[in-house]
N, CA, C and O atoms as a GROMACS GRO file, in nm:
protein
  572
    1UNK      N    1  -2.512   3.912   0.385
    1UNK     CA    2  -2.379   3.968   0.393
    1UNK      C    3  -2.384   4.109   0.333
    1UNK      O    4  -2.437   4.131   0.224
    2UNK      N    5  -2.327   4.204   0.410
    2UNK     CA    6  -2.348   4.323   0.382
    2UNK      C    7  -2.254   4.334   0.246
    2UNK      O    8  -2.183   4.235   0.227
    3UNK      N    9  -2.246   4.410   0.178
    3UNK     CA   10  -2.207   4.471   0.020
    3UNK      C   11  -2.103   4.346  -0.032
    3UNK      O   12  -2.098   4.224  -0.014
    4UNK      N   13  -2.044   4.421  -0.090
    4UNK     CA   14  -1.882   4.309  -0.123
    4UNK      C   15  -1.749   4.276  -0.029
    4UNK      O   16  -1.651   4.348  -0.011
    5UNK      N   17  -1.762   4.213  -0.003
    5UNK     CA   18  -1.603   4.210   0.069
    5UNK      C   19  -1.507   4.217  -0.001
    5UNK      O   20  -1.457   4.106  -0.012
    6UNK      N   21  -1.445   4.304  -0.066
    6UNK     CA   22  -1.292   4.334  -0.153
    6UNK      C   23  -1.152   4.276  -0.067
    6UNK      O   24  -1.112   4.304   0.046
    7UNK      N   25  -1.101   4.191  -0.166
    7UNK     CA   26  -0.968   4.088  -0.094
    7UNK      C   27  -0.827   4.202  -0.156
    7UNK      O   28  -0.840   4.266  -0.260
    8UNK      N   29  -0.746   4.205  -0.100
    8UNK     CA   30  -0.610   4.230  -0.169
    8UNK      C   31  -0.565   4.136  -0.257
    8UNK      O   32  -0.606   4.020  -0.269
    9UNK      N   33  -0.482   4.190  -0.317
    9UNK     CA   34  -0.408   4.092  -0.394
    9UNK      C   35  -0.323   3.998  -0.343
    9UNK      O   36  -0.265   3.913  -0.411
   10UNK      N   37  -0.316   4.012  -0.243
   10UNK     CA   38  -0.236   3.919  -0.121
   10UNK      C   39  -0.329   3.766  -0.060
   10UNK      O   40  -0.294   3.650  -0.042
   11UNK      N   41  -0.428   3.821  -0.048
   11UNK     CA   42  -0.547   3.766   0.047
   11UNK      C   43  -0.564   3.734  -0.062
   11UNK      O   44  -0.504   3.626  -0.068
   12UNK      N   45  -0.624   3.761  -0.202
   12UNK     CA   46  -0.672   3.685  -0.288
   12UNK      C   47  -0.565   3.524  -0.306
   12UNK      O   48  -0.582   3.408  -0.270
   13UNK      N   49  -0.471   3.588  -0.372
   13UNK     CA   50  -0.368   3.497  -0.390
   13UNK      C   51  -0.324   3.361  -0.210
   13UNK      O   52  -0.261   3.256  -0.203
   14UNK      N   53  -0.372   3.412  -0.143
   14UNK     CA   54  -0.419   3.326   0.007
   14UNK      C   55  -0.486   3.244  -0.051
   14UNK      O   56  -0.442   3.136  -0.091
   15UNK      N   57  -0.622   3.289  -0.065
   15UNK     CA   58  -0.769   3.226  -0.096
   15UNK      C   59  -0.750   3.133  -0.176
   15UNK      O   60  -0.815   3.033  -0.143
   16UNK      N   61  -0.684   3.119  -0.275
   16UNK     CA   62  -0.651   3.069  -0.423
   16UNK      C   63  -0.622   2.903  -0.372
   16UNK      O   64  -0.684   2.797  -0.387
   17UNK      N   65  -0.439   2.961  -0.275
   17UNK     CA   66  -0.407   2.893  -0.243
   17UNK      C   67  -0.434   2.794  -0.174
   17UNK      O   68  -0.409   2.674  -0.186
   18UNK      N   69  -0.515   2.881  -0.065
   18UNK     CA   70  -0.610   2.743   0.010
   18UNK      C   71  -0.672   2.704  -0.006
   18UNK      O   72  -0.676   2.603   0.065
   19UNK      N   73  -0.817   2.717  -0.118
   19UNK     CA   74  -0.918   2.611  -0.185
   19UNK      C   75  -0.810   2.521  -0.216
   19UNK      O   76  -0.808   2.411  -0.162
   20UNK      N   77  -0.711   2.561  -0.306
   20UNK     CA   78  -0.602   2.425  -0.428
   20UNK      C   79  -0.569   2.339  -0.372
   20UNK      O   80  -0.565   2.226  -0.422
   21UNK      N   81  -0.518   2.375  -0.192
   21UNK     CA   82  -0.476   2.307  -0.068
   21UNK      C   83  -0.549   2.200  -0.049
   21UNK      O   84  -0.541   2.083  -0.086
   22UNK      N   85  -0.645   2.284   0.037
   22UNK     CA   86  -0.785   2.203   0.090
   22UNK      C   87  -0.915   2.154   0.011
   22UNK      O   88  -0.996   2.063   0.025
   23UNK      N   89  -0.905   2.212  -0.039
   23UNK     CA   90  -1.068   2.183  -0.163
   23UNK      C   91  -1.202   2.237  -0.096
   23UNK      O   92  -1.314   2.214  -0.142
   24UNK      N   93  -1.169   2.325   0.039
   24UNK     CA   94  -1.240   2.399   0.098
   24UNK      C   95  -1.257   2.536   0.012
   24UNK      O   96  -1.179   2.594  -0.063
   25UNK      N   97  -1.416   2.571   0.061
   25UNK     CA   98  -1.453   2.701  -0.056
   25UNK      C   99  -1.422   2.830   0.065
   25UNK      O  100  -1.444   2.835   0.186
   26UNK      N  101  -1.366   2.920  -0.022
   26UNK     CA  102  -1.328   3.050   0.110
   26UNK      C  103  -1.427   3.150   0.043
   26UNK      O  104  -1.433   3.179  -0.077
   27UNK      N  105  -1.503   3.196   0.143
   27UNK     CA  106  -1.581   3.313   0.177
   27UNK      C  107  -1.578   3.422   0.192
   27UNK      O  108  -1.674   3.499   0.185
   28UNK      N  109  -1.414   3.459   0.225
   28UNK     CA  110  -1.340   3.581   0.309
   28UNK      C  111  -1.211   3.499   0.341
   28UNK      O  112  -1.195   3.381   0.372
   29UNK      N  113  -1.102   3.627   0.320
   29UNK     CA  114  -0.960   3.580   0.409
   29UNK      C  115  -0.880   3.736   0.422
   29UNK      O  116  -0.865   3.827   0.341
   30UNK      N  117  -0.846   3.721   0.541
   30UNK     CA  118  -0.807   3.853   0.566
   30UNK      C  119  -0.650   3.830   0.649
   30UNK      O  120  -0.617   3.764   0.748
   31UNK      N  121  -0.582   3.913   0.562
   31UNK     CA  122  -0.423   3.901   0.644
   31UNK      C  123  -0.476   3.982   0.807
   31UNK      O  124  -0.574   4.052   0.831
   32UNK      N  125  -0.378   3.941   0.887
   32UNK     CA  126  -0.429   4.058   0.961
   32UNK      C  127  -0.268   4.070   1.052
   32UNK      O  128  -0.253   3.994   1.148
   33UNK      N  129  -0.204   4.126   1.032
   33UNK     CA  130  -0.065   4.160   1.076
   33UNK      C  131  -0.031   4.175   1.191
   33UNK      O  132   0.080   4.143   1.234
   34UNK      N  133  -0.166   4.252   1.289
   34UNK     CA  134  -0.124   4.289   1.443
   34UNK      C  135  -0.140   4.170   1.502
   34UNK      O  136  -0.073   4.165   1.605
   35UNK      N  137  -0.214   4.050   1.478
   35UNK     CA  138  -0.171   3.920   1.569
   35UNK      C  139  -0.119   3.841   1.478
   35UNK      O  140  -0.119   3.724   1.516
   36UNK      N  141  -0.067   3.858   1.354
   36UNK     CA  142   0.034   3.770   1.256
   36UNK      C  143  -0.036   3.615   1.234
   36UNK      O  144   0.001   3.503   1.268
   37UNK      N  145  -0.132   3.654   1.174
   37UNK     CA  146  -0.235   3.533   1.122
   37UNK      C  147  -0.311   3.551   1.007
   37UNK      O  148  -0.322   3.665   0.962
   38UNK      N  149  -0.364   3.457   0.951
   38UNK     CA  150  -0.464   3.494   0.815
   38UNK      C  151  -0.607   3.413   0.864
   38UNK      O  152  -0.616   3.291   0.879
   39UNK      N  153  -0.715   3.512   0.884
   39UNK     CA  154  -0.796   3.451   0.936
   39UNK      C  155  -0.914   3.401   0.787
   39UNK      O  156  -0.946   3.475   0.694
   40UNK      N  157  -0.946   3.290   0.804
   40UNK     CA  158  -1.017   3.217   0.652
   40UNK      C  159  -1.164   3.196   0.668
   40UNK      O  160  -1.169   3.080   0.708
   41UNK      N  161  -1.244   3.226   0.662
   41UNK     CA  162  -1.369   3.220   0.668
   41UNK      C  163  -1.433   3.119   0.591
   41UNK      O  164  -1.465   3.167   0.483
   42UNK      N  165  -1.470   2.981   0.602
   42UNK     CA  166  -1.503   2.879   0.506
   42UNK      C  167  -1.670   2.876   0.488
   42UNK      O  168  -1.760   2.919   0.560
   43UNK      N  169  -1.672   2.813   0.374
   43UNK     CA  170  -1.846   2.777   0.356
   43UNK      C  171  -1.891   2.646   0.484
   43UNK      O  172  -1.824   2.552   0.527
   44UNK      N  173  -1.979   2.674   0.504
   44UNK     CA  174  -2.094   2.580   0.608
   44UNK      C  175  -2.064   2.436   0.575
   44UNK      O  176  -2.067   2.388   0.462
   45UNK      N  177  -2.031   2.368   0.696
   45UNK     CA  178  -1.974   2.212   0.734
   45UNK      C  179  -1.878   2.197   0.635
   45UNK      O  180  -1.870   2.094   0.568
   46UNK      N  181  -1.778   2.327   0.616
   46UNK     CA  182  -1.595   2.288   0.534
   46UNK      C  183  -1.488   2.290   0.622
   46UNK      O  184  -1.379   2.238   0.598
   47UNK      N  185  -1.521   2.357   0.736
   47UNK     CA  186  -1.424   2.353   0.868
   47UNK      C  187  -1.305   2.202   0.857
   47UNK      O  188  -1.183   2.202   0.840
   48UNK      N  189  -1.372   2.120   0.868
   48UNK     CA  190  -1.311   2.046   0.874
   48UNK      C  191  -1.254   1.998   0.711
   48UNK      O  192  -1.151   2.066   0.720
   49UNK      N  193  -1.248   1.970   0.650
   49UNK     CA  194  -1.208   1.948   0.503
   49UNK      C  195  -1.111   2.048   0.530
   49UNK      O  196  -0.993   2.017   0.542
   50UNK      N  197  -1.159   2.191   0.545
   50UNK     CA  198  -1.030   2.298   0.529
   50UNK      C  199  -0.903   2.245   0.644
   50UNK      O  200  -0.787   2.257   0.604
   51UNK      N  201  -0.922   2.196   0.763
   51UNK     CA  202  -0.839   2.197   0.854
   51UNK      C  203  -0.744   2.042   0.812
   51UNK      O  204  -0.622   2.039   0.829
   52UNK      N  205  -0.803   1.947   0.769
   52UNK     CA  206  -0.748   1.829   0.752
   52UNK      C  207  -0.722   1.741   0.877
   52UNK      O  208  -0.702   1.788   0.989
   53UNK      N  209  -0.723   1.605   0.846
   53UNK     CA  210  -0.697   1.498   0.932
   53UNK      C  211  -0.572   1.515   1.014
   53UNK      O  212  -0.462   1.477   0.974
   54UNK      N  213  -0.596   1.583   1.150
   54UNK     CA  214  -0.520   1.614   1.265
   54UNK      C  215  -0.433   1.753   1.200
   54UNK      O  216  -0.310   1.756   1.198
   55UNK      N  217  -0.504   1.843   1.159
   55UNK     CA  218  -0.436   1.973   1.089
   55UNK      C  219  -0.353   1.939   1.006
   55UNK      O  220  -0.247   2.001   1.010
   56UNK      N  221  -0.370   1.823   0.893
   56UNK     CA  222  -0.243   1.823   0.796
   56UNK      C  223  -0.260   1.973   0.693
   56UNK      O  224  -0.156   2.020   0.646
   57UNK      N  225  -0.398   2.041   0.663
   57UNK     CA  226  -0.374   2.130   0.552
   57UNK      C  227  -0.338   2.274   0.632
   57UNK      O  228  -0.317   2.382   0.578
   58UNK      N  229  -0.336   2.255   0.733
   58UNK     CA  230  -0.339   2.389   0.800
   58UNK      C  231  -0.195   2.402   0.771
   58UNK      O  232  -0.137   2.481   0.696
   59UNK      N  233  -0.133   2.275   0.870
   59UNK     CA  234   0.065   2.271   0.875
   59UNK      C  235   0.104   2.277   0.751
   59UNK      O  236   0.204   2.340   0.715
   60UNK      N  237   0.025   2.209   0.672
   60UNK     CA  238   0.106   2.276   0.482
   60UNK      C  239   0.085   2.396   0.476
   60UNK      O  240   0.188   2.462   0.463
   61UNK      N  241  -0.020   2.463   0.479
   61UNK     CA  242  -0.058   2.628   0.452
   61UNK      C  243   0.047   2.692   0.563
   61UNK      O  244   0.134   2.768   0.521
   62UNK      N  245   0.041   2.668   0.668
   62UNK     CA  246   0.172   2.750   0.760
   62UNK      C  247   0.340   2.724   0.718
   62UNK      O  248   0.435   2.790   0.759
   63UNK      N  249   0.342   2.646   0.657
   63UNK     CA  250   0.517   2.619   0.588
   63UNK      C  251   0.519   2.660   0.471
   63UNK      O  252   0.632   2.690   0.431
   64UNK      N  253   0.397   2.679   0.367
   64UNK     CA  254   0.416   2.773   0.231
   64UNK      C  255   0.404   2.892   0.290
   64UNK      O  256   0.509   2.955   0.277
   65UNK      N  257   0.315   2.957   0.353
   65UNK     CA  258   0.306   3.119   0.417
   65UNK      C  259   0.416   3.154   0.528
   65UNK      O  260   0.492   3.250   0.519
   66UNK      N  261   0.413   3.076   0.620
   66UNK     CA  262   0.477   3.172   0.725
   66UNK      C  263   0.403   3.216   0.845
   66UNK      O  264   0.452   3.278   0.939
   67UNK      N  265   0.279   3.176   0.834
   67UNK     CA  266   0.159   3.254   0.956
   67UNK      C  267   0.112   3.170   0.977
   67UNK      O  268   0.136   3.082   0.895
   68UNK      N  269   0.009   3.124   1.099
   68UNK     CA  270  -0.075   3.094   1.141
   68UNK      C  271  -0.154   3.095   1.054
   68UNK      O  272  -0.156   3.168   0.955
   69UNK      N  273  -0.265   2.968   1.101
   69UNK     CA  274  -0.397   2.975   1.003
   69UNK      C  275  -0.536   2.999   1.125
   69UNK      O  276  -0.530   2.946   1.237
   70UNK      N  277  -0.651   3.080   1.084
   70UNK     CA  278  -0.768   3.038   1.182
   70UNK      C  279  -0.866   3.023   1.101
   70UNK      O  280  -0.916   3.096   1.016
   71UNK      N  281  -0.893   2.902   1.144
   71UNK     CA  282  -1.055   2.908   0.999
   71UNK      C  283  -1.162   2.910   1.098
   71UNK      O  284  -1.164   2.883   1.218
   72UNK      N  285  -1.265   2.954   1.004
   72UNK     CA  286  -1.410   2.984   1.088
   72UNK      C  287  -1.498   2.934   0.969
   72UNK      O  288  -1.472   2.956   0.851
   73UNK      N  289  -1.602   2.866   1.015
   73UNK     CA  290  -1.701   2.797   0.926
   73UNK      C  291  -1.787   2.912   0.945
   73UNK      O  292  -1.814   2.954   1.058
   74UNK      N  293  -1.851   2.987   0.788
   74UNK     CA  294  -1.931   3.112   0.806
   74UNK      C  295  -2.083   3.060   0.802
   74UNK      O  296  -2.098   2.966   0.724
   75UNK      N  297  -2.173   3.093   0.855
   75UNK     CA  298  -2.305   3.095   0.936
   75UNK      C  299  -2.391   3.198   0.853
   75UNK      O  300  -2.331   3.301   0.827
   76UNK      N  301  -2.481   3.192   0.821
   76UNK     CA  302  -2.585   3.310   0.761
   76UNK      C  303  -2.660   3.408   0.842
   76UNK      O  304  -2.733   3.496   0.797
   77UNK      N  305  -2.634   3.384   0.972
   77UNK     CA  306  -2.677   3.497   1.091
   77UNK      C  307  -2.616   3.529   1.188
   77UNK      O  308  -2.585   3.425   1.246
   78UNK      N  309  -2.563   3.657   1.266
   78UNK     CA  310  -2.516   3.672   1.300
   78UNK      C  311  -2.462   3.600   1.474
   78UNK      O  312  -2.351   3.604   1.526
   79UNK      N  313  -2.589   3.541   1.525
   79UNK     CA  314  -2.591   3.452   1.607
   79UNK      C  315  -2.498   3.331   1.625
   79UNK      O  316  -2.438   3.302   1.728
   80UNK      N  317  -2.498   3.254   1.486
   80UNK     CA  318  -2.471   3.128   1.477
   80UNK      C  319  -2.306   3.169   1.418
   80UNK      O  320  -2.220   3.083   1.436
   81UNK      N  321  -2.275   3.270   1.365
   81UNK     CA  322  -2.166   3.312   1.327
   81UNK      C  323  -2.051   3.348   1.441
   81UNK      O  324  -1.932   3.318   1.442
   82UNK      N  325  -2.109   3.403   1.513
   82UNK     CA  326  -2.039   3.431   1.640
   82UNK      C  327  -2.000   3.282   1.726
   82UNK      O  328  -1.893   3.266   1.785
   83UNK      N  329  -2.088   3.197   1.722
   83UNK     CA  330  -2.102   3.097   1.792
   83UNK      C  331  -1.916   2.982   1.734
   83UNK      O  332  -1.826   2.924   1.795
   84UNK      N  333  -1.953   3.012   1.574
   84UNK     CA  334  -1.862   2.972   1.501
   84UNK      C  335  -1.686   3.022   1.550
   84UNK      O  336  -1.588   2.960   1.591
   85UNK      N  337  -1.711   3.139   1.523
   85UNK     CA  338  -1.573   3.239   1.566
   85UNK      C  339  -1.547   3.196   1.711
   85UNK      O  340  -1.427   3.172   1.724
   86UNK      N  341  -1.622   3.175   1.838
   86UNK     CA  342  -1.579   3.122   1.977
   86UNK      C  343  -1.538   3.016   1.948
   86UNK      O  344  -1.462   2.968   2.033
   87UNK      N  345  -1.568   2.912   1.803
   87UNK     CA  346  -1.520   2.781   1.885
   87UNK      C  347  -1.425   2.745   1.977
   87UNK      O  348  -1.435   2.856   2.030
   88UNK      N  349  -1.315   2.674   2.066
   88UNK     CA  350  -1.454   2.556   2.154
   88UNK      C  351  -1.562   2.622   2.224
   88UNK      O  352  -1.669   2.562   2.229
   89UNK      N  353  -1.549   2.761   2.292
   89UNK     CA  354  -1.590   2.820   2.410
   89UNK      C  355  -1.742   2.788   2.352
   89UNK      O  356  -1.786   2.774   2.238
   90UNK      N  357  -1.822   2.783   2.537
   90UNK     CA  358  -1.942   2.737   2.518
   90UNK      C  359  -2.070   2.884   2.510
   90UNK      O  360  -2.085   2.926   2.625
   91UNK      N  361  -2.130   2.938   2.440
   91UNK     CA  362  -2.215   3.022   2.444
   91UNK      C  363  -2.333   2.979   2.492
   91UNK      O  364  -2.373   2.867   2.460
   92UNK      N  365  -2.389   3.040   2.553
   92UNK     CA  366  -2.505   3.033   2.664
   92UNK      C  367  -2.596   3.156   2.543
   92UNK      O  368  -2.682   3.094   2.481
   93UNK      N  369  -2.592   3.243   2.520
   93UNK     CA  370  -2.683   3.316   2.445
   93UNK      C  371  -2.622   3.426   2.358
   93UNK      O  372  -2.503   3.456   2.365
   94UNK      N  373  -2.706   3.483   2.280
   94UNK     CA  374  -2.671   3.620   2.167
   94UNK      C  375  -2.733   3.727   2.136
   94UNK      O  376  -2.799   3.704   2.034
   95UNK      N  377  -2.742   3.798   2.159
   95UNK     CA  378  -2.815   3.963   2.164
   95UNK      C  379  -2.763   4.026   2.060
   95UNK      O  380  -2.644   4.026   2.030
   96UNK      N  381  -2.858   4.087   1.998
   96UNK     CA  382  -2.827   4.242   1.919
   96UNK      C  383  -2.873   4.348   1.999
   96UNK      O  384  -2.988   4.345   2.043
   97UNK      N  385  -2.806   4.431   2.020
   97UNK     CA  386  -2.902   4.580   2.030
   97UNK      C  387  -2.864   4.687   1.970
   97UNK      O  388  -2.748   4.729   1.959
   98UNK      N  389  -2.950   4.728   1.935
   98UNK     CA  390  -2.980   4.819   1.844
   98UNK      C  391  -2.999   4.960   1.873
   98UNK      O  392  -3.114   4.999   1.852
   99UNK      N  393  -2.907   5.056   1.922
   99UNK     CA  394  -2.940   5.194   1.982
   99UNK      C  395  -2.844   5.262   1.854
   99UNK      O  396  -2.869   5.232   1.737
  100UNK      N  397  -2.778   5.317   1.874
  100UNK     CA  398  -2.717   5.428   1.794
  100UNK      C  399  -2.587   5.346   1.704
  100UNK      O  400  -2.532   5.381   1.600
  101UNK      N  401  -2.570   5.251   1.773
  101UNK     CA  402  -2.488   5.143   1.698
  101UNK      C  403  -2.538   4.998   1.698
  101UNK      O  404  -2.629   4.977   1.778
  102UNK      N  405  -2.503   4.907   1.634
  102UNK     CA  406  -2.513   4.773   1.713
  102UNK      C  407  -2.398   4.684   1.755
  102UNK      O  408  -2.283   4.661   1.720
  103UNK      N  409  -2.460   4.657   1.820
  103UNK     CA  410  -2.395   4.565   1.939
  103UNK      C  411  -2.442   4.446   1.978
  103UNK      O  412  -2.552   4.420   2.025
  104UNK      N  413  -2.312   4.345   1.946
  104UNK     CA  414  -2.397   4.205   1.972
  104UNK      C  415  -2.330   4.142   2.119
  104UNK      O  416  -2.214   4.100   2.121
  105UNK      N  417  -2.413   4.142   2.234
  105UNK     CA  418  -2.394   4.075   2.313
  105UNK      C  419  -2.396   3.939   2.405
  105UNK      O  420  -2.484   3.902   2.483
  106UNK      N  421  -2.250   3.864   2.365
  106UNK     CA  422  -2.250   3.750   2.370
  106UNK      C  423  -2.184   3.659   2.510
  106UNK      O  424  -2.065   3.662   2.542
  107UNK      N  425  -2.303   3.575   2.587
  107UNK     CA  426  -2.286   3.558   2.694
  107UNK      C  427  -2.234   3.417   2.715
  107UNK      O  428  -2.307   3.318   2.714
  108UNK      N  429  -2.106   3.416   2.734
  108UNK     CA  430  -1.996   3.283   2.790
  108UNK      C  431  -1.995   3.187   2.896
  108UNK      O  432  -1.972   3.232   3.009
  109UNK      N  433  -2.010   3.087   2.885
  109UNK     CA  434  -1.962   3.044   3.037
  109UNK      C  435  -1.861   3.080   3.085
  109UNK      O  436  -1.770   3.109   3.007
  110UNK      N  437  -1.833   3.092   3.252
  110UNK     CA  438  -1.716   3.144   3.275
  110UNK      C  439  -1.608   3.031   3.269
  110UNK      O  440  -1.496   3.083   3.263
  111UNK      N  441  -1.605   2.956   3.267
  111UNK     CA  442  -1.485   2.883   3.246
  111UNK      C  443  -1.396   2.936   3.116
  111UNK      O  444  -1.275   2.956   3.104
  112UNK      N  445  -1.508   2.950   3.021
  112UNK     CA  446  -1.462   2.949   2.862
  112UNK      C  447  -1.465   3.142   2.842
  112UNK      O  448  -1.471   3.187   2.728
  113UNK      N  449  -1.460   3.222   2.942
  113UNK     CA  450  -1.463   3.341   2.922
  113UNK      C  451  -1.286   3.416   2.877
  113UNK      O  452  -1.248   3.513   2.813
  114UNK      N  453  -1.214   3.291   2.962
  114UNK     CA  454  -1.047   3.391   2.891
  114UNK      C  455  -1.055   3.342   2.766
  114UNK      O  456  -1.080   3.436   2.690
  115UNK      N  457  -1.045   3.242   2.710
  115UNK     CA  458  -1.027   3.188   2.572
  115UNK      C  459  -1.138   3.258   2.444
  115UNK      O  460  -1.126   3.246   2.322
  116UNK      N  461  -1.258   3.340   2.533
  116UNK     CA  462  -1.322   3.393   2.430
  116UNK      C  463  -1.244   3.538   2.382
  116UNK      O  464  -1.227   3.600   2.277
  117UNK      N  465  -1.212   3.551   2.509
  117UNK     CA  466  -1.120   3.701   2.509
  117UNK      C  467  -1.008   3.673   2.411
  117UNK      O  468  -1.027   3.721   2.300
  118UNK      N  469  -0.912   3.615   2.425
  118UNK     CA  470  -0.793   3.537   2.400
  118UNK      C  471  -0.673   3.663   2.439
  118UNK      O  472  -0.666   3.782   2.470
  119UNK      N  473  -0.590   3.548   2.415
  119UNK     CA  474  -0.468   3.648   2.493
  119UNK      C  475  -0.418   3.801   2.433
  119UNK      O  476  -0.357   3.832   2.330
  120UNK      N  477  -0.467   3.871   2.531
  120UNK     CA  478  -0.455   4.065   2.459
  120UNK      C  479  -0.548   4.098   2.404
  120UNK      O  480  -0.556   4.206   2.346
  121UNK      N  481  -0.663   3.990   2.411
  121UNK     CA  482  -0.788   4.071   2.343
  121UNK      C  483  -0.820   4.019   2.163
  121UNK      O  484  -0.904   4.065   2.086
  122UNK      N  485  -0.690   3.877   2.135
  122UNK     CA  486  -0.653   3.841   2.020
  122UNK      C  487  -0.861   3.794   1.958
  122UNK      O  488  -0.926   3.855   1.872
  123UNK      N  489  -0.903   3.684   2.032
  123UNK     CA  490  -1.041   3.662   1.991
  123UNK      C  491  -1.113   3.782   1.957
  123UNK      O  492  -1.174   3.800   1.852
  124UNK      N  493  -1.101   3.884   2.076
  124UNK     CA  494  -1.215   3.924   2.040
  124UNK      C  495  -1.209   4.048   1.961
  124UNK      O  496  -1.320   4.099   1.948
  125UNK      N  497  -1.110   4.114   1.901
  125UNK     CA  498  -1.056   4.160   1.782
  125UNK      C  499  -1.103   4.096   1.648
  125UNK      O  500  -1.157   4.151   1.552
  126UNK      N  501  -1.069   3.964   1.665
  126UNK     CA  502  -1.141   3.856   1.542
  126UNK      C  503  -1.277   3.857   1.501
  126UNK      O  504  -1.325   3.829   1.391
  127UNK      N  505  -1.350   3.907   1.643
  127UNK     CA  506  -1.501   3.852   1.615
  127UNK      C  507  -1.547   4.029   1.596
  127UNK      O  508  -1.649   4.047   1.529
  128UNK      N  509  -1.493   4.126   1.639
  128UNK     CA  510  -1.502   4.232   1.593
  128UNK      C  511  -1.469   4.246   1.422
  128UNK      O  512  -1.574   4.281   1.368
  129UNK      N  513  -1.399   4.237   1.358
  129UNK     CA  514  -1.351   4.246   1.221
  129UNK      C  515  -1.465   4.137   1.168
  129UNK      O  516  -1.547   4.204   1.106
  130UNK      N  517  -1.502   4.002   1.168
  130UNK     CA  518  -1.576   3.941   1.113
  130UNK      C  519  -1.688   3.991   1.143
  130UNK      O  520  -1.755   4.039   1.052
  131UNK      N  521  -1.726   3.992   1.240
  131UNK     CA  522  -1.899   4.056   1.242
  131UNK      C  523  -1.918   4.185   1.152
  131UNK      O  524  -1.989   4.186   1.051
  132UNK      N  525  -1.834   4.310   1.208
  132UNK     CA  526  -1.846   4.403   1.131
  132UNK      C  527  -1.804   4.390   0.938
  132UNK      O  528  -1.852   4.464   0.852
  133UNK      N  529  -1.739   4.318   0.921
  133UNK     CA  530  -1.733   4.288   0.782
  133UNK      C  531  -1.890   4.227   0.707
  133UNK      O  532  -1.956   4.275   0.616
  134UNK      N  533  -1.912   4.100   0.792
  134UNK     CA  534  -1.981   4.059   0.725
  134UNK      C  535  -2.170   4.036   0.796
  134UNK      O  536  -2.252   3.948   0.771
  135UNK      N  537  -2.179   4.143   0.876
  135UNK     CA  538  -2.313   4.154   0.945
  135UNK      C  539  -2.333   4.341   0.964
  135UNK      O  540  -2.441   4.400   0.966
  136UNK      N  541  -2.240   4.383   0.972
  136UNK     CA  542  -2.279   4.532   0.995
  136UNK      C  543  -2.249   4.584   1.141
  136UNK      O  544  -2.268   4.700   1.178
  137UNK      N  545  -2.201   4.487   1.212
  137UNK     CA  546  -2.196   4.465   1.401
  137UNK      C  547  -2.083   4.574   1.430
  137UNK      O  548  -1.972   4.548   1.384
  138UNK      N  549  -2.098   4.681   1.495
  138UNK     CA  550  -2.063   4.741   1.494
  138UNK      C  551  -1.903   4.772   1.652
  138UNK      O  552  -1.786   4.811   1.656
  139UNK      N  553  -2.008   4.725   1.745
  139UNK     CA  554  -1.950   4.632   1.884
  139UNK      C  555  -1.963   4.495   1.948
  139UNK      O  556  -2.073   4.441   1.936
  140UNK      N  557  -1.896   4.449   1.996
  140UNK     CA  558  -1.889   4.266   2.059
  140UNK      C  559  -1.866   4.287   2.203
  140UNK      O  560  -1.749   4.299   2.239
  141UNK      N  561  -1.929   4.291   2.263
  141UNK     CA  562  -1.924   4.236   2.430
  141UNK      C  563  -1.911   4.089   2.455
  141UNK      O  564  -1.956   4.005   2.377
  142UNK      N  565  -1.844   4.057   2.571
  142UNK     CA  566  -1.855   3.954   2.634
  142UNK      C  567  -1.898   3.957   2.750
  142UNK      O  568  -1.840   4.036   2.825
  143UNK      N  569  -1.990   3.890   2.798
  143UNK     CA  570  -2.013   3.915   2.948
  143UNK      C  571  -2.030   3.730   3.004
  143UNK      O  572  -2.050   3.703   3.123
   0.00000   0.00000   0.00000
């Protein structure tokens, strides 16, 4: 993980809240205002603990906040991280390249290609901000 990730005092006070919630460990949480969600980044196989039996901790965390919740179980490479951020959509493969920027290019089935996008571009905004936060990724293709 590239340097520190610095939380607001907002996002911290998030984070707080949702370990106390869930008993899930947070990694990262980032308000993010233009699609009105707090996206939560959990430690490896907490996905579920964080989400609860048929989303009970999510629907508590959305009636104390006010927003949407998206959790992502965080991955130690950038491959398997991405893979995380598509869930359900099915990935077929993952590329870096490496020219003057990087760029990770990640190839969808087409069935599962709108939902990687998401509506207005909502996914793949997500997987832009997480990669580049926490890999250095500079661009996200879908093809």
């Amino acid at each position: 993980m590239p340097g520190k990730i610095k939380l607001t005092e907002d996002e911290l006070k998030i984070a707080a809240l949702f370990e106390s919630t869930t008993g899930a460990s947070v990694m990262d949480c980032i308000i993010d205002p233009e699609d009105d969600r707090i996206i939560v980044i959990v430690g490896k196989g907490e996905a579920g603990k964080a989400i609860g039996r048929n989303g009970s901790n999510i629907k508590r965390l959305k009636r104390f906040v006010g927003r949407n919740f998206e959790i992502v179980e965080y991955a130690g490479d950038p491959e398997n991280f991405v893979r995380n951020i598509f869930l359900p959509a099915k990935i077929s493969n993952v590329k870096i390249l490496e020219r003057n920027d990087r760029t990770l290019i990640v190839n969808v089935s087409p069935e599962d290609k709108g939902y990687a996008i998401g509506k207005n571009g909502k996914n793949i905004r997500k997987a832009k901000l997480l990669l580049s936060r926490h890999f250095n990724i500079d661009k996200v293709r879908i093809i």
